[in-house]
MMTF fields as JSON, N, C-alpha, C and O atoms, coordinates in Angstrom:
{
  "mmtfVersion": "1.0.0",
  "mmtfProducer": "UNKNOWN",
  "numBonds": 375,
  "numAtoms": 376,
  "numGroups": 94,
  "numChains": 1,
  "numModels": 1,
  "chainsPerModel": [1],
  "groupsPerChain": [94],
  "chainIdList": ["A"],
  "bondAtomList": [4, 2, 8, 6, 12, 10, 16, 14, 20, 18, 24, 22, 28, 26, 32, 30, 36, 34, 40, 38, 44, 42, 48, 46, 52, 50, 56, 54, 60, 58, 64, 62, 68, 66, 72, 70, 76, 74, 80, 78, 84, 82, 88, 86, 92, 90, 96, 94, 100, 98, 104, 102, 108, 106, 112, 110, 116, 114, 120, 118, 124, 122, 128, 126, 132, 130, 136, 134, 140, 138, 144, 142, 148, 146, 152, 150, 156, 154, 160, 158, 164, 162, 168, 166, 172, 170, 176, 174, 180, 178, 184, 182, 188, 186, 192, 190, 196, 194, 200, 198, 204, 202, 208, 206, 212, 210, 216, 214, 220, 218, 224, 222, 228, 226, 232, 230, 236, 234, 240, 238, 244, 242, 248, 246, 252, 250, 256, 254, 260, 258, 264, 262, 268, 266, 272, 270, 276, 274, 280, 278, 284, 282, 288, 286, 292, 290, 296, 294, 300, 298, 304, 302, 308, 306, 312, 310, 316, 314, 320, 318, 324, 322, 328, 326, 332, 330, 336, 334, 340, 338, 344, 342, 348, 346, 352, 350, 356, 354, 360, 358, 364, 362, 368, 366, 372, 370],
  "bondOrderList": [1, 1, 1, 1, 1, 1, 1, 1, 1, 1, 1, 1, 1, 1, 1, 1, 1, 1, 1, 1, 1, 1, 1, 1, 1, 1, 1, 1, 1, 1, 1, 1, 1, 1, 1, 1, 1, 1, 1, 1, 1, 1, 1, 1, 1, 1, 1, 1, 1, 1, 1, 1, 1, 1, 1, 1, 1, 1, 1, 1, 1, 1, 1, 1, 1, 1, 1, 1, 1, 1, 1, 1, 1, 1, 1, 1, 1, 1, 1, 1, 1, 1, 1, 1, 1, 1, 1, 1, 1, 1, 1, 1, 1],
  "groupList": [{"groupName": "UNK", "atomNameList": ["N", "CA", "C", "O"], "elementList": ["N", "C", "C", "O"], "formalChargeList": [0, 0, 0, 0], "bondAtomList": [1, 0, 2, 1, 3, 2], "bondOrderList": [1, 1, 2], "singleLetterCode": "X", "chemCompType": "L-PEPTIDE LINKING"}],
  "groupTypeList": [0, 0, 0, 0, 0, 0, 0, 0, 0, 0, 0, 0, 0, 0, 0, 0, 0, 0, 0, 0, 0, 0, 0, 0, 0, 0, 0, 0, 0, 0, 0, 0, 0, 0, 0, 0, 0, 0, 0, 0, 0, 0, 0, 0, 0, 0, 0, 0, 0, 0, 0, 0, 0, 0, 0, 0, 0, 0, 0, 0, 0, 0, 0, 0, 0, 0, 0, 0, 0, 0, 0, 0, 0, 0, 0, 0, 0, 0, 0, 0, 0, 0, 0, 0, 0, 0, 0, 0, 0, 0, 0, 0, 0, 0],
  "groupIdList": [1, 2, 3, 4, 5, 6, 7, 8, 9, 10, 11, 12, 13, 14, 15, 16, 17, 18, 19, 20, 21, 22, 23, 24, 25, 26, 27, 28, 29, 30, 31, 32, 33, 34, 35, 36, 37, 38, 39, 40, 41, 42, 43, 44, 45, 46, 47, 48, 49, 50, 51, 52, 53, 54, 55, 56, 57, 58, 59, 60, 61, 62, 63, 64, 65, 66, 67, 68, 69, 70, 71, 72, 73, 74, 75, 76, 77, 78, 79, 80, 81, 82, 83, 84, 85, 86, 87, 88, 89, 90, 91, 92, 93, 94],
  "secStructList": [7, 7, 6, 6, 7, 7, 7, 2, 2, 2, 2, 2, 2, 6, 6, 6, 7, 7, 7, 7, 7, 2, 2, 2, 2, 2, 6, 6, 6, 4, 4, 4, 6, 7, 7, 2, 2, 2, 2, 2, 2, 2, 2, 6, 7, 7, 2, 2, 2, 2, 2, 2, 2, 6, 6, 1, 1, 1, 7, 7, 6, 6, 1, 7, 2, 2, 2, 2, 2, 2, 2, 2, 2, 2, 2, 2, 2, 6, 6, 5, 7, 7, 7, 6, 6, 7, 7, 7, 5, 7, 1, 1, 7, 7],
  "xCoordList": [-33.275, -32.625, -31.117, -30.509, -30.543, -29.118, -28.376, -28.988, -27.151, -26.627, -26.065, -25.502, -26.52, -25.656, -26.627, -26.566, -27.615, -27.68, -29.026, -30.009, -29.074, -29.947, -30.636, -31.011, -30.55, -30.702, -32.662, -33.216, -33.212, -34.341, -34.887, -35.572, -34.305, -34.617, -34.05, -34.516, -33.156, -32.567, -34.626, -35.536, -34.393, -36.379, -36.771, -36.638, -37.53, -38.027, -38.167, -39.221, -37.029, -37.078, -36.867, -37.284, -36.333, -36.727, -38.187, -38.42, -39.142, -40.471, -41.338, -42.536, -40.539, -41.371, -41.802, -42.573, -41.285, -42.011, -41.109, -39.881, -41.625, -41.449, -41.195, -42.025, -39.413, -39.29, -39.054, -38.519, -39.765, -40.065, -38.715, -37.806, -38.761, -37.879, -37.891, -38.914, -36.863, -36.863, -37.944, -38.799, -37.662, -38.344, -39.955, -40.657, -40.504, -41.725, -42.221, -43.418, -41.481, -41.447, -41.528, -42.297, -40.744, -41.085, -42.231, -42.975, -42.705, -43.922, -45.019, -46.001, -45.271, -46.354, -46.563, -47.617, -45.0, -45.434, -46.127, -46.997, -45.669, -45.642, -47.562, -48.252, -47.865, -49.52, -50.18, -51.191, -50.39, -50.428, -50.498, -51.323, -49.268, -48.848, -48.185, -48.259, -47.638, -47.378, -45.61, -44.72, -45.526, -43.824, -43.284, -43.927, -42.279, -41.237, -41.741, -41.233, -42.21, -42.22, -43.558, -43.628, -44.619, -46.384, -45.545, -45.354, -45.094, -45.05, -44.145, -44.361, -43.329, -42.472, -43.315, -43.417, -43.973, -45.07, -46.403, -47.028, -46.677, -47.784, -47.102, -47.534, -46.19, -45.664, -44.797, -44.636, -44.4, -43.957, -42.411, -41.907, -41.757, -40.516, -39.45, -40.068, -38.691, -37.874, -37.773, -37.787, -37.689, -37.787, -36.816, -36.766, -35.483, -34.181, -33.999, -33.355, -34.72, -35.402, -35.644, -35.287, -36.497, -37.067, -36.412, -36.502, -35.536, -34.761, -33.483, -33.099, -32.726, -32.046, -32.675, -32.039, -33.567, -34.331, -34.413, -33.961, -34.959, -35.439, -34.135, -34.268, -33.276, -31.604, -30.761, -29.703, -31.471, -31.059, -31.579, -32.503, -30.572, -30.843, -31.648, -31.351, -32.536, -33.151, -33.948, -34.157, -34.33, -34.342, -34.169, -33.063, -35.049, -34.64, -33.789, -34.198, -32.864, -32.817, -31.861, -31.987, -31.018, -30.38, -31.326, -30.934, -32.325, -33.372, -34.203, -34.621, -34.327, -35.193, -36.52, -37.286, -36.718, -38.005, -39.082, -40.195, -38.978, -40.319, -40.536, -41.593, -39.729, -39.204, -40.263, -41.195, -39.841, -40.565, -41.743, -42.342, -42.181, -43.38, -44.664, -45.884, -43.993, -44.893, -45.018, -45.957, -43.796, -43.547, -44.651, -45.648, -44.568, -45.693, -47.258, -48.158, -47.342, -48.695, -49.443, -50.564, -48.304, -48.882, -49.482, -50.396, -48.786, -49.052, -50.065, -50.885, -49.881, -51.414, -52.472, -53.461, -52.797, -53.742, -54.291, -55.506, -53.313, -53.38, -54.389, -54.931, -54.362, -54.801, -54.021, -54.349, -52.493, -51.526, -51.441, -51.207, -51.608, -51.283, -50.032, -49.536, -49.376, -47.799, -47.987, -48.365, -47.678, -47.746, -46.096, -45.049, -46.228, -44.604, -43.897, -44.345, -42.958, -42.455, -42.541, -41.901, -44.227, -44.613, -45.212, -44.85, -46.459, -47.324, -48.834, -48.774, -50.031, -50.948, -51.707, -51.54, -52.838, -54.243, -54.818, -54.903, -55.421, -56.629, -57.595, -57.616, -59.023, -59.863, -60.539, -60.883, -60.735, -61.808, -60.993, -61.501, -60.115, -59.162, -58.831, -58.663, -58.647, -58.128, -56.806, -56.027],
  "yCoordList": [102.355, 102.371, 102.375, 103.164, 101.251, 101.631, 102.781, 103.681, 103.501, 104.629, 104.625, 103.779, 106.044, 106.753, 106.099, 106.746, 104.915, 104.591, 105.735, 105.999, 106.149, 106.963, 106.488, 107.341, 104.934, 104.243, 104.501, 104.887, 104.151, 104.13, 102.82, 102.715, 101.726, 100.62, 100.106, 99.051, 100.812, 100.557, 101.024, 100.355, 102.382, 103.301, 102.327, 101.583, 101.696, 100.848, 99.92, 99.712, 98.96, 97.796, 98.211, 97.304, 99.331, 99.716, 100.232, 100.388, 100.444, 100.551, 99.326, 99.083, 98.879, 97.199, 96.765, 95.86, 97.417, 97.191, 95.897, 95.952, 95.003, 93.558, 93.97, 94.325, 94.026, 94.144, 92.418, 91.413, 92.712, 91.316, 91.037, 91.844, 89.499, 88.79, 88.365, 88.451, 87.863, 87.68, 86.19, 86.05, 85.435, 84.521, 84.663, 84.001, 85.81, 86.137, 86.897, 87.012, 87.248, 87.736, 87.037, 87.387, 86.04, 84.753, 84.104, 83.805, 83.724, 82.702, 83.488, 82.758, 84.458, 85.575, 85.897, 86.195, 85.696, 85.243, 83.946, 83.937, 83.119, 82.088, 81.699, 80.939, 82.523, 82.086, 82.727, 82.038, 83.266, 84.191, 83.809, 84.239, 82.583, 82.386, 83.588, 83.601, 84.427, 85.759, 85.845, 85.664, 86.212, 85.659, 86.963, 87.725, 87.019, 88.39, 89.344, 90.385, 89.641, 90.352, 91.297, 92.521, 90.216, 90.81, 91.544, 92.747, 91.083, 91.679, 93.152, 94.255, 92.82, 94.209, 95.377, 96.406, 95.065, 96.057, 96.655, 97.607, 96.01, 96.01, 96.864, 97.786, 96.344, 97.479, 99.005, 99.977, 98.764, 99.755, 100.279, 101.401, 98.58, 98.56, 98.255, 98.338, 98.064, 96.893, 95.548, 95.368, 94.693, 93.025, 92.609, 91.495, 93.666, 93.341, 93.276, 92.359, 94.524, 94.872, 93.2, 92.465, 93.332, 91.926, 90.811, 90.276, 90.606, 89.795, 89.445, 88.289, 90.805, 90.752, 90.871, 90.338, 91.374, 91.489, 89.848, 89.373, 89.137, 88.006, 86.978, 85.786, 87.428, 86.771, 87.043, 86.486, 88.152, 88.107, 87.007, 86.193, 87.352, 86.089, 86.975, 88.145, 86.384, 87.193, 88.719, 89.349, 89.118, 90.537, 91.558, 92.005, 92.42, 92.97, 94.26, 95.25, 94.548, 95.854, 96.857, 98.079, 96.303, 96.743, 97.438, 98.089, 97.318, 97.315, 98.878, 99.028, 99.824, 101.136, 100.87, 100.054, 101.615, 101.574, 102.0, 101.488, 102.441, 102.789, 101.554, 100.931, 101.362, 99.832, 98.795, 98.21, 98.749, 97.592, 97.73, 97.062, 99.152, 99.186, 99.192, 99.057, 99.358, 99.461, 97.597, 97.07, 96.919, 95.574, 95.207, 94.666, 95.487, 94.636, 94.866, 94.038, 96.596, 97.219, 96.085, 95.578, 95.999, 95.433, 93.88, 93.476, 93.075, 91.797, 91.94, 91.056, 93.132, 92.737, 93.345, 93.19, 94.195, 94.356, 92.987, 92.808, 91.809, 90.859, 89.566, 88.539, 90.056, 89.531, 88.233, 87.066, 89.231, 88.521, 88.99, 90.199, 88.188, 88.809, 88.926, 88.561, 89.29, 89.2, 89.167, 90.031, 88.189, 87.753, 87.108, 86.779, 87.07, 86.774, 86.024, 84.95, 85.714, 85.005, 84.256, 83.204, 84.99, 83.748, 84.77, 85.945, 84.053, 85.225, 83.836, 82.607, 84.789, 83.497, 84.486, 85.691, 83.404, 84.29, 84.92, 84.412, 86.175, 86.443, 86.143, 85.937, 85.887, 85.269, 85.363, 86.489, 84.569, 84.703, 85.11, 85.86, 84.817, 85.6, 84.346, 83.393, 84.026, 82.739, 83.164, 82.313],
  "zCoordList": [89.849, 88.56, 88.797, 89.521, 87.989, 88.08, 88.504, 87.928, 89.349, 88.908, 87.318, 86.625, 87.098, 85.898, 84.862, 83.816, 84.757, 83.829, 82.754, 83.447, 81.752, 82.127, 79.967, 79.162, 79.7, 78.534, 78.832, 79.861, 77.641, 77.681, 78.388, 79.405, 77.421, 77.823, 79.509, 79.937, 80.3, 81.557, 82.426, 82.918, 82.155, 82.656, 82.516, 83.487, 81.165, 81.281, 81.86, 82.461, 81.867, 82.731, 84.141, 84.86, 84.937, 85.87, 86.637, 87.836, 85.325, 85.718, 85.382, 85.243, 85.337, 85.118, 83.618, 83.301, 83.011, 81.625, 81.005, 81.077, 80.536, 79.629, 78.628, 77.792, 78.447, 76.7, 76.003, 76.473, 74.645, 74.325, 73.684, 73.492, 73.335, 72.858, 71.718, 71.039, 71.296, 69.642, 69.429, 68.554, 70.26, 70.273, 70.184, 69.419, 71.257, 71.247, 69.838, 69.574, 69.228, 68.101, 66.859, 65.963, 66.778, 65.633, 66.073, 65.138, 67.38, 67.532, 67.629, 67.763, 67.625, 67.489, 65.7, 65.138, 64.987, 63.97, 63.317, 62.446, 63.802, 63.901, 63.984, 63.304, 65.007, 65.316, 64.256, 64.39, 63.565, 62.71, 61.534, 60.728, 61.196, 59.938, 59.05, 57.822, 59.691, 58.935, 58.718, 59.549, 57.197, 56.739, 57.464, 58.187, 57.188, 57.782, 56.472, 56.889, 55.519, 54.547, 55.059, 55.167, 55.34, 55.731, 57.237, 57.063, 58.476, 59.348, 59.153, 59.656, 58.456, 57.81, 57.476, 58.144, 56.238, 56.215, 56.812, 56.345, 57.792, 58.308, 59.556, 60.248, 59.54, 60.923, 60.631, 61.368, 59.417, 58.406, 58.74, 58.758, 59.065, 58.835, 57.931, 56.869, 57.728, 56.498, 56.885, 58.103, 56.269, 56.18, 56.63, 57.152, 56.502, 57.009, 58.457, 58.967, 59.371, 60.641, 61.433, 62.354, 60.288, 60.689, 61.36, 62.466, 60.019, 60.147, 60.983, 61.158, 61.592, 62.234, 63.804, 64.714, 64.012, 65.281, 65.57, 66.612, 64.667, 64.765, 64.962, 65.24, 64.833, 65.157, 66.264, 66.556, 66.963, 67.988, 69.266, 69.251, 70.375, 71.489, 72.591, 72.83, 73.129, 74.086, 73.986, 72.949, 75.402, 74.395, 74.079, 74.386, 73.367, 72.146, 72.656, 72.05, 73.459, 74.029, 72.988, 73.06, 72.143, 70.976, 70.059, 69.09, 70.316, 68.802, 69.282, 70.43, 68.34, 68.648, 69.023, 68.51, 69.944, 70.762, 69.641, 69.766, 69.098, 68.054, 67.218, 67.127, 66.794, 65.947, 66.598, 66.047, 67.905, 68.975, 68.471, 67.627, 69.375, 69.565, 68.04, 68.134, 66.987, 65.696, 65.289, 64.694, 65.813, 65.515, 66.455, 65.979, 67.976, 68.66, 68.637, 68.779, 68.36, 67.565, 66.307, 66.256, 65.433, 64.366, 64.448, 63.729, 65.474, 65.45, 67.001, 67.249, 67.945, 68.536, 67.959, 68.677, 66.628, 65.605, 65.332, 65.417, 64.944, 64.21, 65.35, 64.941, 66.726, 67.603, 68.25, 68.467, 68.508, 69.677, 70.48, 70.457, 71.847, 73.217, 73.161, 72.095, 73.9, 74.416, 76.139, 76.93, 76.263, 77.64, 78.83, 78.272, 80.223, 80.334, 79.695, 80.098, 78.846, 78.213, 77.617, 77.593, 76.305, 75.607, 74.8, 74.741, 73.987, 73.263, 73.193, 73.248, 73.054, 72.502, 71.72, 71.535, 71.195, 70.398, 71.161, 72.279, 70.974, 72.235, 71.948, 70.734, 72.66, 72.652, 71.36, 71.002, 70.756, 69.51, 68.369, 67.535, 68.269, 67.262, 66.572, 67.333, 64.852, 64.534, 63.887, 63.457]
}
């Protein structure tokens, strides 16, 4: 781990963990068909959340970790993988 650095998201990506991207984030909507309004609530954020997450470049390390994790909860409910630098359906899922 970096010195001094002692960020959540630094742990993280020092323990290997894949924080996702904005990109993985629209095309996970995207498979889905699901607007920014359904993923908002379903993850039980604001639409605005949404929206600015979804404007960012790369990823998300600005963005609260709970935030993430209720955003990527909700859309792998929906039956999205999140995979290295992509997302798909999981099996049997339409």
């Amino acid at each position: 781990m970096p010195l001094g650095c002692q960020h959540l998201t630094c742990i993280l990506l020092y323990l290997g963990w894949n924080m996702i991207t904005s990109a993985q984030l629209r095309a996970a909507r995207a498979l889905k068909r699901m607007d920014q309004s359904t993923l908002a609530e379903k993850a039980g954020v604001s639409v605005e959340t949404v929206k600015r997450l979804e404007k960012i470049e790369g990823a998300l390390f600005s963005a609260n970790g709970k935030t993430l994790a209720a955003l990527q909860s909700a859309l792998e409910a929906a039956g999205v993988e999140f995979i290295d630098n992509g997302v798909r359906l999981r099996d049997g899922t339409k």
